[in-house]
Structures are given as C-alpha cells and as structure tokens.
N, C-alpha and C positions, 0 to 999 in steps of 0.2 A: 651355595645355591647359585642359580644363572640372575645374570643381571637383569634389570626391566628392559625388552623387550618389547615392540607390538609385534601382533600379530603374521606380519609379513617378516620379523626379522630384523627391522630397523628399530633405532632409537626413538622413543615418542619425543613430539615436539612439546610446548606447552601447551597445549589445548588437550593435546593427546594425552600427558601426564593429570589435566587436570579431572577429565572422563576417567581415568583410571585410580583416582584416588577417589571418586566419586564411588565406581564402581566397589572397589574394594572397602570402604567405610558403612557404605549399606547393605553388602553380603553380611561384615559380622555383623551387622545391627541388628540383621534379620536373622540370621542363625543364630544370634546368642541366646534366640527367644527359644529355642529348642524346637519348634514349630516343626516340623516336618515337612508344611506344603513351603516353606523356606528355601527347601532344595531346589530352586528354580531358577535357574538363569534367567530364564524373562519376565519372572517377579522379580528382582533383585534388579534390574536393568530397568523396565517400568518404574520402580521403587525410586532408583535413582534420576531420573527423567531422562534415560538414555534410552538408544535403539537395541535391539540386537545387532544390527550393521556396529555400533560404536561396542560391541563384546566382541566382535567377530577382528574389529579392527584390533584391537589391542591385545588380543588372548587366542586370536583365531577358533577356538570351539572352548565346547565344556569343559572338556580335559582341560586345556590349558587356564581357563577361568579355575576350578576348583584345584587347581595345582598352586594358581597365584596364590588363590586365598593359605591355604596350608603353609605354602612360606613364610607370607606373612606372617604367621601364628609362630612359625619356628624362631623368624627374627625377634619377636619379640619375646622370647621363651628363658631368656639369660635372666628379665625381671622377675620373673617367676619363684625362681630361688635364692635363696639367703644365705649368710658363710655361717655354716654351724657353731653354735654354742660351748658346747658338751663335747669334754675328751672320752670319754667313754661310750661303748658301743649301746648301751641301753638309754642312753641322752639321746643319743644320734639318731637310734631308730625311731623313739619319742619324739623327738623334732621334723622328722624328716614322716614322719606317718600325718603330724599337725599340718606342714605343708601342703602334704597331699590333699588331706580332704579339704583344706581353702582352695587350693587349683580347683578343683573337681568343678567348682561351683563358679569357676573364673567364666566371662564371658566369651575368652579364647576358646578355651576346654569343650564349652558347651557347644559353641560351634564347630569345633572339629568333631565330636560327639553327634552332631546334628546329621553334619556328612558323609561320614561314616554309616552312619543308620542307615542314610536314604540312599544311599550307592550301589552297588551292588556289591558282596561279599564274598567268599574270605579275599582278602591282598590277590593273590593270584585270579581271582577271578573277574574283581573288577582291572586288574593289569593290562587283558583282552581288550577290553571297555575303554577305559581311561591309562592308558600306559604310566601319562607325566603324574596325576595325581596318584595312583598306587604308588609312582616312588618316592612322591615328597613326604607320604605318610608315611612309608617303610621310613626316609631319613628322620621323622618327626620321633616316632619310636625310635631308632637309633638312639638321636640324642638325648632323650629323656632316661635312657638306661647308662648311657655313659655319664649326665651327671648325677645319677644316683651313686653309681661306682664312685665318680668325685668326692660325691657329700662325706665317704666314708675313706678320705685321704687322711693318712699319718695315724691312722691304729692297724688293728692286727686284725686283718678283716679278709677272708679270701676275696678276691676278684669274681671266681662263679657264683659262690654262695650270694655275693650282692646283688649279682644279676637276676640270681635266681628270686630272692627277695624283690627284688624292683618289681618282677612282674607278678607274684603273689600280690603285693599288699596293696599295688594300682586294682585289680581285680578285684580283691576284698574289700577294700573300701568303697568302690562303685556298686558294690553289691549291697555294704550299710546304710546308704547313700539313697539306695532306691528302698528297701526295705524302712528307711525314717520317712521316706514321701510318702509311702503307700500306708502306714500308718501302720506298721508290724509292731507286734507285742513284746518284740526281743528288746532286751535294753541295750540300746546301740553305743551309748558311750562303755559298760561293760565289756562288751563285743569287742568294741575297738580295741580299748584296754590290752584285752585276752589278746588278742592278736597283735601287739605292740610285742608283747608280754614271750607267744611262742616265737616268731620272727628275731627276736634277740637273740633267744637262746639256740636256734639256726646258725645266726652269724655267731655266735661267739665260740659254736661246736662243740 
C-alpha cells in the first residue's frame, strides 16, 4: 500500500501524524459500533475534536479518508489469522470456517462491514465515487482470498476450488451470522457444521 501521506502529497509532520492517528483511531471506534450514521467524516472528525480543514489536510477528501481507513484494516489483517493445526483438508476447513466467524465479529470487519454498507455499491460503482477506496477494498478482498489459499499450503487442495470456497463460506457464514442476531429458528451451529461438512468434500473432489 502507499506510504502515509497528507493530503497535498507531503510527508506529515508531528502535529500532523498526531491528527492523523487521531483521526483514524476514532473512525474505527465509530465503525466498529456498526452504526450507519458512523459513515461520516464530520462525525468522526467532531468525534475526534478535529476540523474538517484537519481531514482535508491529511486525506485531502472522503475518498482518501475511507481509503486510509481500509489500509489500516489491511495492515492489520496478518493478526487475524493463525498457522493451521490440522494435516488434513477437513481439520483445515474446520479451523479455518472457526476463524472466520471470530473475524466476522472482529472490530476491523465490522467496520469495513460498516463502509461497505453505507457507500455506494457494487465495487465498480462506488469506483466513479471514491476511486482510492474502491481499490483498497478490491486489495482487502485480494488478500483475504490469497490467504485462504495459503491456509491450505502442503495438502492436495486445487488452488480454484479454494478460492472458490473462500468466497462461499465468507458469504455463508455472514449470512448464519445475521440469521443468529435476528433470532432465526434454524440451528446455526448445525448449519455451520453442514457447511464445514459440504465445502470439504468440494476441496477434497
């Protein structure tokens, strides 16, 4: 990703790094809440007792403010996951399905989750919009597909078939996920289960 930057292109000084860690410490705080009216640069800026002049200095517009943030998240994205357990493909996708639905609920997640929502959609649409944040998310996706393909290094596992799974069981899970909030009658640890259960037997063909 691009180095910290302000807004004009120059390096921040320390006054300027310390508005900017300002800035970006109370975006997630506020997003993590899942809140919707969160999506606000000048709540999050008020939040933080800065101006919009001091958003504009450092990130020059929204784009580049909700681009910052998504980095952020990216950089921090390597703690997220763990070195698998399990030699075998049905350990793996049982570890790596447990993973997911703790992220899901991670404070990062929820805030990218948050932005996402309130953005404009699909990727190409908000691109028009926000150029820099459509492509930190396309990289955010990126890498969360490459290391799932990782997680599944040294068995005998195609490369598509993982990707393909990557993006099923992110899906599926978000969808158990909401289904256990809303208070659904389906028995979601089953659910899961089943789907741990077909997704194996996908990778293993």
């Amino acid at each position: 990703m691009s180095t910290t930057t302000t807004g004009s292109g120059r390096k921040p000084n320390r006054r300027g790094l310390a508005a900017r860690e300002q800035l970006m410490s109370t975006a997630l705080r506020l997003l993590s809440t899942g809140r919707p009216e969160a999506v606000s640069v000048n709540l999050i800026a008020k939040e933080a007792g800065l101006s919009w002049g001091s958003v504009q200095n450092q990130f020059r517009d929204s784009d580049g403010f909700w681009a910052a943030v998504i980095e952020l998240i990216i950089e921090a994205g390597p703690t997220m996951w763990q070195t698998p357990r399990s030699d075998t493909v049905a350990g793996r996708v049982a570890e790596v399905a447990e993973l997911y639905r703790a992220v899901l609920d991670s404070p990062q997640n929820v805030a990218v989750e948050t932005v996402r929502a309130a953005l404009p959609r699909p990727l190409d649409v908000l691109a028009e919009s926000h150029p820099h944040t459509a492509a930190s998310i396309a990289e955010l996706d990126r890498r969360w597909a490459e290391a799932f393909v990782h997680f599944f290094e040294g068995l005998d596992v195609d490369e598509q078939r993982a990707l393909d799974v990557a993006a099923v069981l992110g899906s599926a899970l978000r969808g158990l996920r909401s289904d256990q909030h809303f208070g659904t009658t389906v028995d979601v640890d089953r659910a899961h289960a089943t789907l741990v259960a077909a997704l194996t037997s996908y990778l293993e063909g």
